[in-house]
Backbone as CSV, one residue per row, in Angstrom:
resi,resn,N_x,N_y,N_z,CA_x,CA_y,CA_z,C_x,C_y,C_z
1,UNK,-0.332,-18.993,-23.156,-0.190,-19.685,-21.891,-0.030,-18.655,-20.772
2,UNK,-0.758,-18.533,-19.552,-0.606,-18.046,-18.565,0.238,-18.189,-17.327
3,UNK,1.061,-17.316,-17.200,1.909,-17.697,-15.842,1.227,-17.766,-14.624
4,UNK,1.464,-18.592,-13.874,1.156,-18.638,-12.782,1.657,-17.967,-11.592
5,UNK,1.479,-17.321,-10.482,2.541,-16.399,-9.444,2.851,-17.337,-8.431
6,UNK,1.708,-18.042,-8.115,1.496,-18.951,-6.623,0.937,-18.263,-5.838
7,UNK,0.402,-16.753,-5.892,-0.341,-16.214,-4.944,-2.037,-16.501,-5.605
8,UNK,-2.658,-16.330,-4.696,-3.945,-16.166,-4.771,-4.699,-14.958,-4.759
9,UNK,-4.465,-13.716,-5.792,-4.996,-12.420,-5.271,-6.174,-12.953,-4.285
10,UNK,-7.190,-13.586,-4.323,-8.440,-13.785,-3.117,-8.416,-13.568,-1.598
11,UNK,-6.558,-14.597,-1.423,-6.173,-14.074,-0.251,-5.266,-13.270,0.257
12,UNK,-5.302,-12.026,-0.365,-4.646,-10.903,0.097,-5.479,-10.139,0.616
13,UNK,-4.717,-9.161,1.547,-5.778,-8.916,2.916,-6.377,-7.586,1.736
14,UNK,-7.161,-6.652,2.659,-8.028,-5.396,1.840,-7.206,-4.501,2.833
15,UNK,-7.426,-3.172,2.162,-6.976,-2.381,2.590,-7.371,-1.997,4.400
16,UNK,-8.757,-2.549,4.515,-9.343,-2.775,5.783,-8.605,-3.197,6.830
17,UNK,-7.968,-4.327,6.565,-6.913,-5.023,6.737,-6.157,-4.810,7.463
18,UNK,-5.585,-3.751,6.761,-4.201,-2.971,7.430,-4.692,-1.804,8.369
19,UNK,-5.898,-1.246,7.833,-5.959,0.155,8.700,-6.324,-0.802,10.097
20,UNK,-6.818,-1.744,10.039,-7.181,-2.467,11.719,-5.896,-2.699,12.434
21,UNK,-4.980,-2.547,11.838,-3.642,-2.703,12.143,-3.051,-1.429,12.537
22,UNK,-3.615,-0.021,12.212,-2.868,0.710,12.762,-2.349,1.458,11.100
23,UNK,-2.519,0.856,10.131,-1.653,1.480,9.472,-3.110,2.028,7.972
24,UNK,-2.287,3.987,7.803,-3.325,4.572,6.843,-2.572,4.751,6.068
25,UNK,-1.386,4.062,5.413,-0.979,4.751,4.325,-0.119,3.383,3.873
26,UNK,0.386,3.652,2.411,1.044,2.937,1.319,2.763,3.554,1.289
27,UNK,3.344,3.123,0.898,5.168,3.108,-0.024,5.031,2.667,-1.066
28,UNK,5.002,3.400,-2.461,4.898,3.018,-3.336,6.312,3.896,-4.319
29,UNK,6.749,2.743,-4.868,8.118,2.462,-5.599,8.092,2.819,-6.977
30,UNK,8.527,3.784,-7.951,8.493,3.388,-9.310,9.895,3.113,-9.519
31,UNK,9.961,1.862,-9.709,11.719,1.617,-10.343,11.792,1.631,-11.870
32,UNK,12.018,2.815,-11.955,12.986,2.961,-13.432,13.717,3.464,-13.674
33,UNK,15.131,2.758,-14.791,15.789,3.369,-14.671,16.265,4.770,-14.506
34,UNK,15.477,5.512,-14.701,15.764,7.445,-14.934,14.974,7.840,-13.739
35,UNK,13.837,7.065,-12.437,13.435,7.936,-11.643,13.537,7.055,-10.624
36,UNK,13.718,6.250,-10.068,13.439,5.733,-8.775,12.539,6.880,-7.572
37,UNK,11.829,6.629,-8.124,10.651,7.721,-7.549,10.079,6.911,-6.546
38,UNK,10.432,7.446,-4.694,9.564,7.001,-4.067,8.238,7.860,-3.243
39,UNK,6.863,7.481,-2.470,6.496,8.316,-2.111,5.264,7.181,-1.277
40,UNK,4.778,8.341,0.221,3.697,7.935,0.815,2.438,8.433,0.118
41,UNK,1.513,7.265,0.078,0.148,7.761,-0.506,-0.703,6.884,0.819
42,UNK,-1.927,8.292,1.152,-2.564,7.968,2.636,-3.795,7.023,1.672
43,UNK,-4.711,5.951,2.712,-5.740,5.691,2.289,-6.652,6.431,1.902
44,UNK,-6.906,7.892,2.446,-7.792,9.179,1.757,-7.408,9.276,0.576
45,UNK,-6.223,9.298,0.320,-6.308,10.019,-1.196,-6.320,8.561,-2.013
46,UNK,-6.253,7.491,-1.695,-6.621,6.451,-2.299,-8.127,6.440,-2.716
47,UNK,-8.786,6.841,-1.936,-10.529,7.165,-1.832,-10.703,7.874,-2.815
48,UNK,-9.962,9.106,-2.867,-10.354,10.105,-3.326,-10.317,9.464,-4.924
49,UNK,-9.589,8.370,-5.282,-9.574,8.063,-6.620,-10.375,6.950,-7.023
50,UNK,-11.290,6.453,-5.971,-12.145,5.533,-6.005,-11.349,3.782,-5.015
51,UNK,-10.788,3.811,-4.560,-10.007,2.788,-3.606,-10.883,2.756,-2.753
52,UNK,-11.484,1.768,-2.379,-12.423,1.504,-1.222,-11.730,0.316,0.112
53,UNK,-12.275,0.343,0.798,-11.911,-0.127,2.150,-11.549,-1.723,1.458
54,UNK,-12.370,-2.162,0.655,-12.523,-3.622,0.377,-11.317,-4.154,-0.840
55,UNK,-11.109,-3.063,-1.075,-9.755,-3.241,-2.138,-8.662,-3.793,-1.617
56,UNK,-7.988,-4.487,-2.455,-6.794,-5.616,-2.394,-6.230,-4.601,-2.341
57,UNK,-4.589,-4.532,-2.144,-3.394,-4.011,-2.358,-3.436,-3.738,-3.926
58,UNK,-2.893,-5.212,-4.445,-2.705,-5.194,-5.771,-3.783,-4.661,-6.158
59,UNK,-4.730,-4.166,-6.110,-5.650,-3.464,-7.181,-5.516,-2.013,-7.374
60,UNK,-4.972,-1.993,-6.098,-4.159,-0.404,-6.234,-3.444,0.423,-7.546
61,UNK,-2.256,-0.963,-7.658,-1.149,-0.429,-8.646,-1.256,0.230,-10.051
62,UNK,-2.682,0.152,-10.440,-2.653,0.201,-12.104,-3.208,2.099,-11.592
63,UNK,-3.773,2.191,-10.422,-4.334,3.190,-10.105,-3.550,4.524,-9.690
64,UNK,-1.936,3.764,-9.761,-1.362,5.052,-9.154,-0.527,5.257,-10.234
65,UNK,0.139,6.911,-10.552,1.185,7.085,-11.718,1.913,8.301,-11.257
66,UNK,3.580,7.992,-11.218,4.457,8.304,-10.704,4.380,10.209,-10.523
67,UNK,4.559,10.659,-10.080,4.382,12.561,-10.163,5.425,13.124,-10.635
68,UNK,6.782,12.621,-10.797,8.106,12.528,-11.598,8.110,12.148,-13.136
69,UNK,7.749,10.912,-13.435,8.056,10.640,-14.796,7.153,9.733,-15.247
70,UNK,5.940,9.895,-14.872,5.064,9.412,-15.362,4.507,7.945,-15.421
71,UNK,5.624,7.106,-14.968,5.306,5.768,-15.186,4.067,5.077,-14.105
72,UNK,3.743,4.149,-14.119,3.058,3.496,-13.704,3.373,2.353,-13.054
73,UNK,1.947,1.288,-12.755,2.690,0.214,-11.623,3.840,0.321,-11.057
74,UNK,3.439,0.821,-9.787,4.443,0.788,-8.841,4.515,-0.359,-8.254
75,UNK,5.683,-0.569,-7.379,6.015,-1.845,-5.990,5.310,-1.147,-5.120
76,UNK,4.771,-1.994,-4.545,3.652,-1.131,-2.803,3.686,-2.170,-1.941
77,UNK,3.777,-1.236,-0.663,3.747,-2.315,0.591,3.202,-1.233,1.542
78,UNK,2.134,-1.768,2.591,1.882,-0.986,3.546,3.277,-0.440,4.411
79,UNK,2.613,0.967,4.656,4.022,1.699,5.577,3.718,1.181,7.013
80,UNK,4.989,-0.375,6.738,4.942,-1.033,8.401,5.867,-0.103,9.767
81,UNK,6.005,0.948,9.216,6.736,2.181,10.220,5.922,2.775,11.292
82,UNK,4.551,2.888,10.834,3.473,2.970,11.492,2.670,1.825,12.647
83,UNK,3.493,0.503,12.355,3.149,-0.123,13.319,3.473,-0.324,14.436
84,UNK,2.777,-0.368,15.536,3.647,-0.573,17.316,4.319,-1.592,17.426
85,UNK,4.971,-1.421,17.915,6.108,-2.759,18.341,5.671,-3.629,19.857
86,UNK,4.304,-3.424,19.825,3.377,-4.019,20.907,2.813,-3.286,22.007
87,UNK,2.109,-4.135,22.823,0.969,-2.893,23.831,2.016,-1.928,24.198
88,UNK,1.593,-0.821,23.994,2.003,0.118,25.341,1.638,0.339,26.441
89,UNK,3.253,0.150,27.226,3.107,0.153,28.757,2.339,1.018,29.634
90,UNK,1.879,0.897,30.493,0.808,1.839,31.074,1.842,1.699,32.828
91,UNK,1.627,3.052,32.894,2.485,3.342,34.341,1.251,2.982,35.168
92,UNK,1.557,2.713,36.833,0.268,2.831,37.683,0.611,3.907,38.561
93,UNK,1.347,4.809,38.462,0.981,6.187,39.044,-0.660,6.935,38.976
């Protein structure tokens, strides 16, 4: 029997997605007990491992493995640190 999540991988945005947003890079988490290993990975070096513009998030995870202790599937969320907190003001000087 298959679990169900309630998400729809279909509608999760692509990595496209986000860079239209301003944002080129990932936070990706390995929680285990012995490394809580965190780290930024840019969309280039996502490329560089075959990650294309059209790629989900989740298709990411099986693709990345920790540089500490080896594990795999990480937690990932785009790095929303990179996003503006709206237009910037423009002086009329």
């Amino acid at each position: 029997m298959q679990r169900t999540t309630g998400i729809d991988p279909v509608s999760l945005p692509e990595l496209a997605h986000y860079r239209s947003h301003g944002i080129d890079r990932i936070t990706a988490w390995f929680l285990t007990p012995f490394c809580s290993h965190r780290a930024k990975v840019t969309f280039e070096e996502l490329a560089a491992h075959g990650a294309g513009e059209t790629m989900k998030l989740l298709a990411v995870k099986p693709r990345l493995k920790c540089t500490k202790c080896g594990g795999q599937y990480a937690d990932l969320q785009p790095d929303w640190s990179q996003r503006s907190a709206g237009p910037v003001a423009r002086s009329s000087k």
